[in-house]
N, CA, C and O of each residue as an XYZ file, in Angstrom:
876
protein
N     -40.507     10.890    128.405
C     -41.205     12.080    127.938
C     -40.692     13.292    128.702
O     -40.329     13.295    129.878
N     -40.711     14.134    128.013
C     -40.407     15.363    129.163
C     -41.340     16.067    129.482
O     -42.527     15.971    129.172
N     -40.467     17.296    130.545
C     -41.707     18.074    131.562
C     -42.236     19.046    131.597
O     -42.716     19.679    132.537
N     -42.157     19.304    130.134
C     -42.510     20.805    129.892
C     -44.132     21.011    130.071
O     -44.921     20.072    129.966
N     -44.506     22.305    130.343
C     -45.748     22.295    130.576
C     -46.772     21.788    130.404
O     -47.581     21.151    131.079
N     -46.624     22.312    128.883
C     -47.995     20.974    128.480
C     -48.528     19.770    128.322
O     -49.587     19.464    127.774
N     -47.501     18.919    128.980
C     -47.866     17.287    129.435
C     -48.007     17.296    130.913
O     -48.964     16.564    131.164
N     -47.502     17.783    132.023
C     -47.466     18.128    133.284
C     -49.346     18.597    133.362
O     -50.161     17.995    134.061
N     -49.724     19.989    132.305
C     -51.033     19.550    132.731
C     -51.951     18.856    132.298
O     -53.125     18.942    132.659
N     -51.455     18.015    131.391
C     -52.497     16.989    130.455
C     -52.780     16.484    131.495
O     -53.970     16.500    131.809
N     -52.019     15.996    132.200
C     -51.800     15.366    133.652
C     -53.083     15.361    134.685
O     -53.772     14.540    135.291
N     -52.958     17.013    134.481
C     -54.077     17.478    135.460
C     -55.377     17.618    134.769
O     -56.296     18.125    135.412
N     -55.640     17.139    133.230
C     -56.698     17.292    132.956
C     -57.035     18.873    132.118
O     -58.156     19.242    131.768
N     -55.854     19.575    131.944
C     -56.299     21.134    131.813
C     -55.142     21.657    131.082
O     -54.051     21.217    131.444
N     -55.161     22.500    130.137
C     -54.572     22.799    129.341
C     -54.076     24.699    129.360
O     -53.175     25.285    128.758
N     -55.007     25.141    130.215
C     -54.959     26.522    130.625
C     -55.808     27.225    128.986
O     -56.103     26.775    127.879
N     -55.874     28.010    129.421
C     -56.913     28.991    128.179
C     -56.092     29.126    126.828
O     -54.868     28.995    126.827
N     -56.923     29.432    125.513
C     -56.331     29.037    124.800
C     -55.771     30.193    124.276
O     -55.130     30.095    123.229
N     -55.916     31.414    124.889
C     -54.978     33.001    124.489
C     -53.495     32.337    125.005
O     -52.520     32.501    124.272
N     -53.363     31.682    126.115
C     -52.269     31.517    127.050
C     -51.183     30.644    125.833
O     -49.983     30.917    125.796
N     -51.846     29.518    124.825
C     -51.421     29.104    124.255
C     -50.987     29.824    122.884
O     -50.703     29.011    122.005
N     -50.872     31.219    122.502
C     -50.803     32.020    121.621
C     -49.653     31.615    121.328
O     -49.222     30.949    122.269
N     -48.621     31.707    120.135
C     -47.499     31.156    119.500
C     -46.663     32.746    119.660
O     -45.451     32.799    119.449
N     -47.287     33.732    119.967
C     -46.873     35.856    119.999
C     -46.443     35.723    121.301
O     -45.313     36.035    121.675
N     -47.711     35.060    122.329
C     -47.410     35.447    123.753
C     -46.510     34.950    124.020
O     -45.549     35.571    124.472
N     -46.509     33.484    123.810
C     -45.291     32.797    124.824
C     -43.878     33.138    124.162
O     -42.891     33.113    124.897
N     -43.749     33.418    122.971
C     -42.285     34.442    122.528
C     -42.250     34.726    123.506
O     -41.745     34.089    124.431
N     -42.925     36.047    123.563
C     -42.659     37.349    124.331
C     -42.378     37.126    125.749
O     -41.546     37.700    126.452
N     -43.442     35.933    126.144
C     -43.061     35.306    127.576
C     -42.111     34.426    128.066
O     -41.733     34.147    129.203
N     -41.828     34.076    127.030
C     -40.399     32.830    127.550
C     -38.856     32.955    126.966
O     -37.945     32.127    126.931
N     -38.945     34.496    126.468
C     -37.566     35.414    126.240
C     -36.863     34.582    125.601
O     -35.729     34.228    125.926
N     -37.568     34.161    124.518
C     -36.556     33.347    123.056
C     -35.846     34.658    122.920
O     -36.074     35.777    123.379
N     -34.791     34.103    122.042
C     -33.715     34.890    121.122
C     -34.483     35.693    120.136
O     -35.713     35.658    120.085
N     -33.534     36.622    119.132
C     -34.021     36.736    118.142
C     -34.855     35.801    117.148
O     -34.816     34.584    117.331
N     -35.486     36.251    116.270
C     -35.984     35.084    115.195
C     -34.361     34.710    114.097
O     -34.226     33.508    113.868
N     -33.484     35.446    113.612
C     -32.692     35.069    113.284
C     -31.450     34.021    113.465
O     -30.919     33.146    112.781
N     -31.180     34.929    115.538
C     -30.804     33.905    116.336
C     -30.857     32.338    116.549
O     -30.013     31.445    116.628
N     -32.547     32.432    116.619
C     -33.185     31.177    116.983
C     -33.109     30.295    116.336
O     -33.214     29.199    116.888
N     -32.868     30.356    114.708
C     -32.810     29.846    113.365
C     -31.235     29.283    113.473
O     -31.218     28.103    113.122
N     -30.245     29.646    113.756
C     -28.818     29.695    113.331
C     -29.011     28.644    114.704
O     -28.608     27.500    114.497
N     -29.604     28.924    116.126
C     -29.214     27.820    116.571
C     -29.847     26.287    116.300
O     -29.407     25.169    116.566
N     -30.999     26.716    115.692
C     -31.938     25.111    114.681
C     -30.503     24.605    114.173
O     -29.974     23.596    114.640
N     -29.868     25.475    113.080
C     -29.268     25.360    112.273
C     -27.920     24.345    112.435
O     -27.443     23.594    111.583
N     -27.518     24.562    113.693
C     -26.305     24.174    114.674
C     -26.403     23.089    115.233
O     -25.494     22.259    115.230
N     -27.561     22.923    115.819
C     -27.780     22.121    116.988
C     -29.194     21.409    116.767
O     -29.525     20.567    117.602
N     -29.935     21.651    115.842
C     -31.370     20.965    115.670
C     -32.522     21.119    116.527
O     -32.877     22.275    116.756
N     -33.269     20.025    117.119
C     -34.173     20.426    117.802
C     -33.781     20.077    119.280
O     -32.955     19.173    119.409
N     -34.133     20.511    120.097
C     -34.173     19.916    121.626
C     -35.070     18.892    121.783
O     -36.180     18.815    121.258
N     -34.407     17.894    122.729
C     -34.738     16.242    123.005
C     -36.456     16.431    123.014
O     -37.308     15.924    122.284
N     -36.631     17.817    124.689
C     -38.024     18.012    125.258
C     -39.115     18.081    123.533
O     -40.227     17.554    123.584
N     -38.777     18.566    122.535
C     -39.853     18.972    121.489
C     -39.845     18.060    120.517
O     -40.576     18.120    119.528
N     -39.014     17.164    120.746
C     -39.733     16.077    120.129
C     -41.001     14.596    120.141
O     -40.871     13.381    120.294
N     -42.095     15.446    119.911
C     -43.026     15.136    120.575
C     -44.167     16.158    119.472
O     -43.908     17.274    119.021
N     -45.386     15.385    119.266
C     -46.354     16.190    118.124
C     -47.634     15.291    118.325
O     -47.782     14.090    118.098
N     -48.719     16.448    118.933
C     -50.290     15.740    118.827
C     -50.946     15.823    117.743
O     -50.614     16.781    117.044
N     -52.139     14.865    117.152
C     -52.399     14.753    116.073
C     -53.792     14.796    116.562
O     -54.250     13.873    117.237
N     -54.377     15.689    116.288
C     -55.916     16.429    116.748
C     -57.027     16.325    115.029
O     -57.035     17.020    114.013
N     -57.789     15.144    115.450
C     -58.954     14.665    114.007
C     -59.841     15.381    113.806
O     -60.705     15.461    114.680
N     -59.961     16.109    112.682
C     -60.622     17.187    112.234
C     -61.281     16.803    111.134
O     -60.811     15.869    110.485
N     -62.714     17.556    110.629
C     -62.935     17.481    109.347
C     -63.880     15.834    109.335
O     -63.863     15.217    108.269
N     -64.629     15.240    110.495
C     -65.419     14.465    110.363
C     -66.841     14.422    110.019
O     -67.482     13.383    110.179
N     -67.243     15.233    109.666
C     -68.843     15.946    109.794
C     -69.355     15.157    109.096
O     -70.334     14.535    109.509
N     -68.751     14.911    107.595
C     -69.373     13.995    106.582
C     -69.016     12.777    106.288
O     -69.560     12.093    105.420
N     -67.739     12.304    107.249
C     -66.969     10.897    106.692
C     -66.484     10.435    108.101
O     -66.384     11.094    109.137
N     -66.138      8.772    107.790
C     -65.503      8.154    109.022
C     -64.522      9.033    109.335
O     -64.430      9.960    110.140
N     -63.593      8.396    108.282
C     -61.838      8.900    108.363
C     -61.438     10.599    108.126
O     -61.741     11.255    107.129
N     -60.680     11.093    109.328
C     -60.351     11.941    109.356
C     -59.240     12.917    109.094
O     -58.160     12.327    109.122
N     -59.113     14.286    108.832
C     -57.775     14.355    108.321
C     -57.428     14.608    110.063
O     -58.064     15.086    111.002
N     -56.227     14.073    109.911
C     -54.893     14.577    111.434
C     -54.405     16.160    111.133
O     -54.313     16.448    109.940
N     -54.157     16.970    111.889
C     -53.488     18.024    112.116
C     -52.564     18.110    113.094
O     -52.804     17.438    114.097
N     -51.315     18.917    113.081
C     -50.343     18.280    114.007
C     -50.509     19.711    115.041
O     -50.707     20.865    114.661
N     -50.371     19.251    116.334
C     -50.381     20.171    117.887
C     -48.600     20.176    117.903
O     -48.068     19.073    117.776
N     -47.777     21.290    118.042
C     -46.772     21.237    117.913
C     -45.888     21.900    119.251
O     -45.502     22.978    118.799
N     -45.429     21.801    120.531
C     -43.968     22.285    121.160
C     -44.170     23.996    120.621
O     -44.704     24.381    119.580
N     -43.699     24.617    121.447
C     -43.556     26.147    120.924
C     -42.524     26.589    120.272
O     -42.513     27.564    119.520
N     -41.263     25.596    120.652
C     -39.955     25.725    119.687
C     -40.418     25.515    118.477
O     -40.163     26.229    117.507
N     -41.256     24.338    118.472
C     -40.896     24.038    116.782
C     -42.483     24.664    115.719
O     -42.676     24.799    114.511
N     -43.219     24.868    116.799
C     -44.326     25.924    116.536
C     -43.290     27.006    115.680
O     -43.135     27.102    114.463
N     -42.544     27.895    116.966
C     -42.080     28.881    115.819
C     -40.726     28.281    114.435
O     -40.626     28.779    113.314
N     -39.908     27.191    114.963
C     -39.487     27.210    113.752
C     -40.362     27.063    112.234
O     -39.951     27.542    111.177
N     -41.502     26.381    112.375
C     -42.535     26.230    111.383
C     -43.074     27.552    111.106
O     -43.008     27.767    109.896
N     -43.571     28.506    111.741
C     -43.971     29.619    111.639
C     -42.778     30.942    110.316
O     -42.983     31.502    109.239
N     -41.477     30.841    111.425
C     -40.164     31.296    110.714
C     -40.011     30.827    109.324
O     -40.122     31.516    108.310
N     -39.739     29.562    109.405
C     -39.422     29.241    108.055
C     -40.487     29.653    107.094
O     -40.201     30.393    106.153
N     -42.041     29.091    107.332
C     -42.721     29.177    106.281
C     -42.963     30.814    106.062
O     -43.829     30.969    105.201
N     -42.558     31.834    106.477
C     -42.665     32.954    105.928
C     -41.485     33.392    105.939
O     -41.420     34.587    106.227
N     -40.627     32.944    105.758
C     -39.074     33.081    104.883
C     -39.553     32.462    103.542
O     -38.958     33.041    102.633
N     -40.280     31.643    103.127
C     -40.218     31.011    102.275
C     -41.459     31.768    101.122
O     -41.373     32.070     99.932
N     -42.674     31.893    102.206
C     -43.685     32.989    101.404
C     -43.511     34.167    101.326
O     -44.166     34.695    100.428
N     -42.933     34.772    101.861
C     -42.172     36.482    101.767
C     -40.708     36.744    100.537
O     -40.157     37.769    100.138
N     -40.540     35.639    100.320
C     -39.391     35.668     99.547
C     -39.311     35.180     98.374
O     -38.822     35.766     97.408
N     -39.969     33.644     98.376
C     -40.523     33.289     97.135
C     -41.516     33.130     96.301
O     -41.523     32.912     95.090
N     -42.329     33.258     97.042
C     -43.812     32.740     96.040
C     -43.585     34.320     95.540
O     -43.619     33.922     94.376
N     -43.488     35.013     95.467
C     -44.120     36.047     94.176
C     -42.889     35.836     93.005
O     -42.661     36.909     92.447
N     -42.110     34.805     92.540
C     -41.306     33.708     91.773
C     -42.242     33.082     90.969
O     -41.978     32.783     89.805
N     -43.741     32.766     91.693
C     -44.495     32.192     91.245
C     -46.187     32.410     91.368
O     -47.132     32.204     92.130
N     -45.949     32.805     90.450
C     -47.694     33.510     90.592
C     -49.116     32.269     90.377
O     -50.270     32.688     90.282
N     -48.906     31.277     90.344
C     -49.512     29.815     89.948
C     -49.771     29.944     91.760
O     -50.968     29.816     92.018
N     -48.905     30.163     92.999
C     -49.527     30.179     94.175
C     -50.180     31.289     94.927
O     -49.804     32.436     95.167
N     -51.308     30.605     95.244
C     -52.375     31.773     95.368
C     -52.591     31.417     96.926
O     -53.215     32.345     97.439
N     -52.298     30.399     97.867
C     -52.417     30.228     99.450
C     -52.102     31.049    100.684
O     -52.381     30.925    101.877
N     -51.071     32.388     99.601
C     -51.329     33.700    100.542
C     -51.926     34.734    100.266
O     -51.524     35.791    100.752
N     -53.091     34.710     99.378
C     -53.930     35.688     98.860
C     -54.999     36.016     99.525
O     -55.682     35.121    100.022
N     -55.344     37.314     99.661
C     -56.691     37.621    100.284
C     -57.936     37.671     99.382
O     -57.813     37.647     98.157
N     -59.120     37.741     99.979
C     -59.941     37.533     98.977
C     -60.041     38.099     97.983
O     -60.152     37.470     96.931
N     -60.032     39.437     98.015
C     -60.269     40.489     96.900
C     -59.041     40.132     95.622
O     -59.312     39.979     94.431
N     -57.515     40.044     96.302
C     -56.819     39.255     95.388
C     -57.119     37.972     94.141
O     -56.927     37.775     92.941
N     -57.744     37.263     95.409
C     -58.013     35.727     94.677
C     -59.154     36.289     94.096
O     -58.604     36.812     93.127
N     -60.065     36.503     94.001
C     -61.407     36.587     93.236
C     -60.686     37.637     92.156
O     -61.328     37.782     91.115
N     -59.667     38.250     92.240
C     -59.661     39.198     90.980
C     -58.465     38.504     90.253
O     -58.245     38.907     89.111
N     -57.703     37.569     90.723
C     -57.225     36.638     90.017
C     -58.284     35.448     88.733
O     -58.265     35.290     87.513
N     -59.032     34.891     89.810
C     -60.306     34.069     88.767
C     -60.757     34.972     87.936
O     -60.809     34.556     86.778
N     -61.271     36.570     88.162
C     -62.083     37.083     87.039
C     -61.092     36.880     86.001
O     -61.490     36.610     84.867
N     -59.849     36.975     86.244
C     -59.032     37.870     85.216
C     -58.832     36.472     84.158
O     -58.906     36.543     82.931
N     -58.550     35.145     84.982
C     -58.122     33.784     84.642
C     -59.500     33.573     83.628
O     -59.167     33.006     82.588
N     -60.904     33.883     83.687
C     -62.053     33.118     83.202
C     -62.489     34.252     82.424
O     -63.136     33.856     81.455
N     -62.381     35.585     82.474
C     -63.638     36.386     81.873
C     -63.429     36.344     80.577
O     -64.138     37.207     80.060
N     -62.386     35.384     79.243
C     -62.560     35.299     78.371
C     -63.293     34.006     77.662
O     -63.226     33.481     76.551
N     -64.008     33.771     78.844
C     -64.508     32.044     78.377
C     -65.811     32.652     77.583
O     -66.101     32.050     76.549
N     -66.615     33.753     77.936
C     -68.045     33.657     77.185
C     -67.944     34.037     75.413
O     -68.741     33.837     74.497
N     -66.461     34.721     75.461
C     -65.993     35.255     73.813
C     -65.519     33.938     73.085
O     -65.685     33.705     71.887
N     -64.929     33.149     73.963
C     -64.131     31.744     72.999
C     -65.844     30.554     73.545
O     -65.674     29.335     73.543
N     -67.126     31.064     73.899
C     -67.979     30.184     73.537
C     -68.776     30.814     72.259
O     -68.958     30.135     71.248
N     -68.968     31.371     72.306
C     -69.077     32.717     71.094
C     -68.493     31.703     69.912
O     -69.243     31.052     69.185
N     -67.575     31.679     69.859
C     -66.642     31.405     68.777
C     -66.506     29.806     68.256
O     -66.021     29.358     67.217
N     -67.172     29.088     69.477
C     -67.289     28.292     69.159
C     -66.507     27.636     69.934
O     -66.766     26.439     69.811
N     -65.727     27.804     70.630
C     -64.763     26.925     71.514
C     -65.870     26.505     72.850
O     -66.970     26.951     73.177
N     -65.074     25.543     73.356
C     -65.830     24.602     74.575
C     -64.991     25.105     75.937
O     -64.327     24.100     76.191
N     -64.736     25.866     76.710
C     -63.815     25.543     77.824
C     -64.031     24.066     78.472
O     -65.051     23.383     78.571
N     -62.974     23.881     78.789
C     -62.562     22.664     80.407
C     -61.643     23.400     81.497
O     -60.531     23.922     81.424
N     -62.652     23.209     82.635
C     -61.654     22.965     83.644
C     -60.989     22.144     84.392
O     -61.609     21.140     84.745
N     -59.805     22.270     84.779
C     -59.871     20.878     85.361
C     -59.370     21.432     86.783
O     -58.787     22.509     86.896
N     -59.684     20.514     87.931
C     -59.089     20.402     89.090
C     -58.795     19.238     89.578
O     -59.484     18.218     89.590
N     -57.345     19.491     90.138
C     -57.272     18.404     90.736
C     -56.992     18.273     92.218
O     -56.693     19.284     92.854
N     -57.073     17.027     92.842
C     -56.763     16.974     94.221
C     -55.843     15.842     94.725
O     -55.946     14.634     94.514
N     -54.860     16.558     95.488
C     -53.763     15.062     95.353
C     -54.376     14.262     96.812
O     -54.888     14.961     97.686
N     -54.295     13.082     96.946
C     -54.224     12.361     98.001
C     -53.606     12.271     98.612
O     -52.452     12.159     98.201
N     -53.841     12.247    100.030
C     -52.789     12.268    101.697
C     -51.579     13.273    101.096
O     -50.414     12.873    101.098
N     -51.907     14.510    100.619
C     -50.924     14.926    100.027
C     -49.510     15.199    101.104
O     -48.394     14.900    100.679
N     -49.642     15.664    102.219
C     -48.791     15.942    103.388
C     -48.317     14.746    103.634
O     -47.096     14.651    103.754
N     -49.135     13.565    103.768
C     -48.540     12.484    104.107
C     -47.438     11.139    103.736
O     -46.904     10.162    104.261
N     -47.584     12.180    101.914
C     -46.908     11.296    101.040
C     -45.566     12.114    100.753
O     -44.558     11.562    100.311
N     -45.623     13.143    100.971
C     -43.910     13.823    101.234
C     -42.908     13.089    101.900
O     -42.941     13.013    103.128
N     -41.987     12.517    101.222
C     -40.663     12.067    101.791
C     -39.296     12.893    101.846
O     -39.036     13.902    101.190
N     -38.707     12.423    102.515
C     -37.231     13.525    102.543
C     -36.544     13.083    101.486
O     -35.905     13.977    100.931
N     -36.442     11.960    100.983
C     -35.986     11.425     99.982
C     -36.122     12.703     98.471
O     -35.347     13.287     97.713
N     -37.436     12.617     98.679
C     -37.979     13.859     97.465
C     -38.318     15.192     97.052
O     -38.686     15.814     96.055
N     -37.835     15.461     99.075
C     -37.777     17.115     99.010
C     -36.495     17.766     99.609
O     -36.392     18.967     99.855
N     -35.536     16.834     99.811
C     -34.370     17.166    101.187
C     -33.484     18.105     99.882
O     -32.753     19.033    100.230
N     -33.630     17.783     98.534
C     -32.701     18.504     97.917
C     -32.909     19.764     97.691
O     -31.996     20.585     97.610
N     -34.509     20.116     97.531
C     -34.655     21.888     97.363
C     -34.999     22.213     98.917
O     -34.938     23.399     99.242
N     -35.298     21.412     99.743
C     -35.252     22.429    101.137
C     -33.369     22.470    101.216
O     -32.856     23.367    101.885
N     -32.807     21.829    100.763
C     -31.276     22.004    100.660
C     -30.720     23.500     99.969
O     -29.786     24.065    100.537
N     -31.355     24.149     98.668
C     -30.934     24.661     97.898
C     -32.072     26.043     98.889
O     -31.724     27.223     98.928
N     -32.835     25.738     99.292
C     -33.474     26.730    100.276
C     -32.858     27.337    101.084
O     -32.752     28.551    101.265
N     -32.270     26.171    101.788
C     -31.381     26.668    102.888
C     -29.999     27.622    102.163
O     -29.771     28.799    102.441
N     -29.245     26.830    101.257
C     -28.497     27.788    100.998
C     -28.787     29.557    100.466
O     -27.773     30.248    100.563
N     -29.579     30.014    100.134
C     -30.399     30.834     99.809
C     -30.619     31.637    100.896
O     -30.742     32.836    100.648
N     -30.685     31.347    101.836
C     -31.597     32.084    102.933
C     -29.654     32.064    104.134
O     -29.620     32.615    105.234
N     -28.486     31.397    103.574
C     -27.327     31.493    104.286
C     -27.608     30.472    105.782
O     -27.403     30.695    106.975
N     -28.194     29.230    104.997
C     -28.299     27.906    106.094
C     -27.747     27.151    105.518
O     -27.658     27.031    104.296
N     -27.149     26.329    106.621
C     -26.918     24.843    105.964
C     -28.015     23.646    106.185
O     -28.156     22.957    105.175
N     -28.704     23.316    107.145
C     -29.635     23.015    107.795
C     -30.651     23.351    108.631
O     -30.708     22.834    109.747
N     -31.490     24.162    108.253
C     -32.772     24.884    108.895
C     -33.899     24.035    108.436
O     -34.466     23.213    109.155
N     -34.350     24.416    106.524
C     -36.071     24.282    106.277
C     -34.833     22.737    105.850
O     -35.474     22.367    104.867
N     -34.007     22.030    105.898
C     -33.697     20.611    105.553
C     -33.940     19.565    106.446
O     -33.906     18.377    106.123
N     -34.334     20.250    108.253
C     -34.789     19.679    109.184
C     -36.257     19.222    109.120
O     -36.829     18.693    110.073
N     -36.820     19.463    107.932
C     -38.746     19.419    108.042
C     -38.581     17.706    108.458
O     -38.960     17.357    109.576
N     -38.238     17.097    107.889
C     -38.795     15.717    107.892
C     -38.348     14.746    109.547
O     -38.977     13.811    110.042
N     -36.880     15.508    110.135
C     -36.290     15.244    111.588
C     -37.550     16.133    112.500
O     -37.847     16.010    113.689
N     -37.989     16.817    111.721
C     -38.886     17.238    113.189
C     -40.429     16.112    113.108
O     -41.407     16.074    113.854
N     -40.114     15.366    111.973
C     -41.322     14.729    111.907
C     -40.706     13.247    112.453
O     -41.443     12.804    113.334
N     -39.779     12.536    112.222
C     -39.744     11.064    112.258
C     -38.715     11.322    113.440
O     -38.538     10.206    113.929
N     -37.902     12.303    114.183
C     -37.688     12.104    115.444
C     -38.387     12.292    116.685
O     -38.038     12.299    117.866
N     -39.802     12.489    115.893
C     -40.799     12.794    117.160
C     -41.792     11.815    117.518
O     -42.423     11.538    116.498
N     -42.323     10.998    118.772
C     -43.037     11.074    119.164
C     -44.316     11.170    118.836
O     -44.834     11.996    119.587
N     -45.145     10.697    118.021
C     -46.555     10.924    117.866
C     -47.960     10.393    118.767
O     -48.093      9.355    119.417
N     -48.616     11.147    118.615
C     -50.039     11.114    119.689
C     -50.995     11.081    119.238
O     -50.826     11.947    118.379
N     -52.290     10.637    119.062
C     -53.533     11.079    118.531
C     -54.019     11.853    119.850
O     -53.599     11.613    120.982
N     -54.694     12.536    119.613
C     -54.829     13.780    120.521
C     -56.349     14.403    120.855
O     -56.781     15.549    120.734
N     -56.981     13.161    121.329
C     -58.558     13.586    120.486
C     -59.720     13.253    121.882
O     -60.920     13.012    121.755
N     -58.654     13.356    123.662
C     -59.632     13.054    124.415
C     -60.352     12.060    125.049
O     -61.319     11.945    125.802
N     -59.337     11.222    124.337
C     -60.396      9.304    124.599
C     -59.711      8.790    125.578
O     -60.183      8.057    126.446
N     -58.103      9.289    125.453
C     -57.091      8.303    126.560
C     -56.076      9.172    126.831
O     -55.867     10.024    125.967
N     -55.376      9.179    127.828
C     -53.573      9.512    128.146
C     -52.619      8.858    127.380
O     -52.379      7.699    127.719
N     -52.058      9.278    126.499
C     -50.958      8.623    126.238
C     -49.493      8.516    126.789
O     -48.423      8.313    126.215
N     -49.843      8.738    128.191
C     -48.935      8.158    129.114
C     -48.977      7.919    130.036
O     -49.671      8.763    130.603
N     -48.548      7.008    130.876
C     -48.425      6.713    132.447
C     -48.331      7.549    133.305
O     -48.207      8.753    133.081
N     -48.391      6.863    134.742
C     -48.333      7.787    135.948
C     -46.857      7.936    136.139
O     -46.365      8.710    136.960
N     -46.273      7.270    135.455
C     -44.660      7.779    135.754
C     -43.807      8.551    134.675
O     -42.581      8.648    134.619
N     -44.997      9.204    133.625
C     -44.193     10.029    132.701
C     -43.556      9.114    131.326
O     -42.601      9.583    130.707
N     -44.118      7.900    130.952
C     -44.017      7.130    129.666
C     -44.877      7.041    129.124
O     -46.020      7.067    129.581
N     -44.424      6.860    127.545
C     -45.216      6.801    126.566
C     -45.991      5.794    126.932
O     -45.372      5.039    127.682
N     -47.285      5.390    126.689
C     -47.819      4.089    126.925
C     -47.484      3.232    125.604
O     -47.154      3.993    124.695
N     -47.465      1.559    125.135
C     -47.308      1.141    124.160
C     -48.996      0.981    124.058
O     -49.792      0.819    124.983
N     -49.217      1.070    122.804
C     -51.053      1.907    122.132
C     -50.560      2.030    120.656
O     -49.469      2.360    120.191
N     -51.834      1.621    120.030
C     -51.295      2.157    118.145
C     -51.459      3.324    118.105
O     -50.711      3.814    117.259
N     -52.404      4.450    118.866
C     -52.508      5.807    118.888
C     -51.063      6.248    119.301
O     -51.122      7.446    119.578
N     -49.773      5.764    119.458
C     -48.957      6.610    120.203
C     -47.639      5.673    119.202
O     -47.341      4.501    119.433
N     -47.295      6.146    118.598
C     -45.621      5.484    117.534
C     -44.513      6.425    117.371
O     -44.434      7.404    118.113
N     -43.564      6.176    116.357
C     -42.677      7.251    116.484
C     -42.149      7.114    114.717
O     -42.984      7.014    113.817
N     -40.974      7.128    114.516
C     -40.664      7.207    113.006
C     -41.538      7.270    112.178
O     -41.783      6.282    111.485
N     -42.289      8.539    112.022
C     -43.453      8.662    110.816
C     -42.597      9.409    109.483
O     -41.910     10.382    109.790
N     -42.606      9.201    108.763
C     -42.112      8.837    107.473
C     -42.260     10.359    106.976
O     -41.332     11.135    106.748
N     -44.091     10.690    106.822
C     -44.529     11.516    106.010
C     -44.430     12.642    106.753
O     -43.816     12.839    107.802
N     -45.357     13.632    105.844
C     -45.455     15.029    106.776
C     -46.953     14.958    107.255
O     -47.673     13.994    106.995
N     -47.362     16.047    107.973
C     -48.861     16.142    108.749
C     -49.388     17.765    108.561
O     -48.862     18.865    108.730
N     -50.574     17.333    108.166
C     -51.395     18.695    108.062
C     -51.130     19.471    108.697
O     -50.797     19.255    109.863
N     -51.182     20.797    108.113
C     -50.996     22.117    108.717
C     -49.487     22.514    108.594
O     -49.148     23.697    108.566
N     -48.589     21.471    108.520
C     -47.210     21.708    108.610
C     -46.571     21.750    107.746
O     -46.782     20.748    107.063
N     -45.508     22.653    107.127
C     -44.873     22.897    105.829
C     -45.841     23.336    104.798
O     -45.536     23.587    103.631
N     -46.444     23.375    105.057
C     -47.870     23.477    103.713
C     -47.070     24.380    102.803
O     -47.081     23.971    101.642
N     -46.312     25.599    103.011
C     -45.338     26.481    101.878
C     -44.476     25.490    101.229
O     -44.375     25.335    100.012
N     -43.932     24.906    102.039
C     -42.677     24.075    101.096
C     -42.608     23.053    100.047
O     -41.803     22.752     99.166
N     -44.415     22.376    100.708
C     -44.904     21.101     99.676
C     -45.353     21.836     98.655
O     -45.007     21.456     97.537
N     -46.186     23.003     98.752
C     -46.766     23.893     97.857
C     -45.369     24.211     97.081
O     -45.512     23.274     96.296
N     -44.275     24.720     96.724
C     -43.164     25.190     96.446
C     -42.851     24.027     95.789
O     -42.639     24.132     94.581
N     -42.754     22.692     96.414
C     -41.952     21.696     95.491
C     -43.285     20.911     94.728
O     -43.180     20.023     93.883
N     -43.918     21.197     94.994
C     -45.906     20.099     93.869
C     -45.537     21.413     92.856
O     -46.206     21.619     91.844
C-alpha cells in the first residue's frame, strides 16, 4: 500500500477536517500542473501506482439492509474524474437535451411544465396519458469496458486524446478496493492489505458517484 496521507492517518485514527479534504484546496496546495497538463500526462502515463486504491463508503440505509457503495477516491484521480466529467458535460450534453443531471431547479421544473402541460387538453379529448419510468439496476455496477471502451474511445479522440476518459474502467479494476464504513482497518501494522472479503481488487464494474456523465452519455 502506499504512504500517502490518507492511510498514514487512518493509521492514527483521524482523517483531519473535512474543508482540508476539499478536491479546490489541495490543487491549489499540492501545485498540480495545469488541468490540461495533468490530462496529457493521464494520457501518457496513466495513473500512479500510490492511487490505485478506492474506499467504498455505504450510504442510503435508512429503509433497507443492502446498501448503495460510493467510491472515496486519491486526489489524482478525484480530479481526473472531476476534469473529465465536465469536459464531457460542458461540451456535450447540450447534443442532447433528453439529459437533464446538470439542470438547476428552475430549469428542470420548467422542462416538466413544458413536457406535461398538454396532458389536461389530450384528457379533454379523450386520450389517457402514461407515464412511464424507469430504473435500471446496479446501474454503475453493470458497466463494462467491453461496452463502453469504444465511445469513451471516440471521446477521447474529440477532446485530442488517445487515452484519458478510455482509462474509466483501469482506474476501477487496477485498484484496490475497501469498504470504508469504520468497523475494521483494512490493513496491517506493516502497511498491507489485510486478506478480508471487505478488501479485493479486479472489480469489473463501475461505482457510484463515478463517471455518472459518461454512463449517462452511453444509457
Amino acid at each position: 500500500i502506499s504512504n500517502q496521507h490518507g492511510f498514514l492517518a487512518m493509521l492514527h485514527g483521524n482523517i483531519g477536517p473535512s474543508y482540508m479534504r476539499s478536491v479546490l484546496l489541495q490543487f491549489l496546495d499540492d501545485n498540480f500542473p495545469p488541468p490540461a497538463l495533468f490530462l496529457m500526462d493521464i494520457d501518457r502515463n496513466g495513473f500512479h501506482p500510490d492511487d490505485n486504491v478506492i474506499g467504498l463508503f455505504p450510504k442510503e440505509r435508512e429503509l433497507k439492509i443492502e446498501c448503495r457503495l460510493f467510491g472515496l477516491l486519491p486526489l489524482r484521480k478525484r480530479l481526473y474524474v472531476v476534469l473529465t466529467e465536465a469536459l464531457i458535460a460542458d461540451n456535450l450534453f447540450r447534443y442532447f437535451p433528453e439529459i437533464t443531471m446538470t439542470f438547476d431547479s428552475v430549469t428542470l421544473q420548467t422542462k416538466i411544465h413544458t413536457n406535461t402541460r398538454a396532458q389536461p387538453r389530450f384528457k379533454r379529448q379523450g386520450f389517457h396519458t402514461v407515464i412511464v419510468n424507469t430504473d435500471f439496476s446496479k446501474w454503475n455496477s453493470n458497466m463494462r469496458e467491453e461496452e463502453t471502451n469504444i465511445l469513451f474511445g471516440d471521446l477521447d479522440n474529440l477532446f485530442g486524446f488517445k487515452n484519458v476518459i478510455s482509462r474509466t474502467h483501469s482506474m476501477f479494476n487496477e485498484s484496490t478496493m475497501y469498504l470504508a464504513d469504520n468497523t475494521y482497518l483494512p490493513i496491517n501494522q506493516q502497511g498491507d492489505w489485510i486478506n478480508d472479503p471487505r478488501v479485493w481488487t479486479n472489480h469489473l464494474g463501475g461505482i457510484e458517484g463515478l463517471r455518472q456523465k459518461g454512463w449517462t452519455l452511453i444509457t
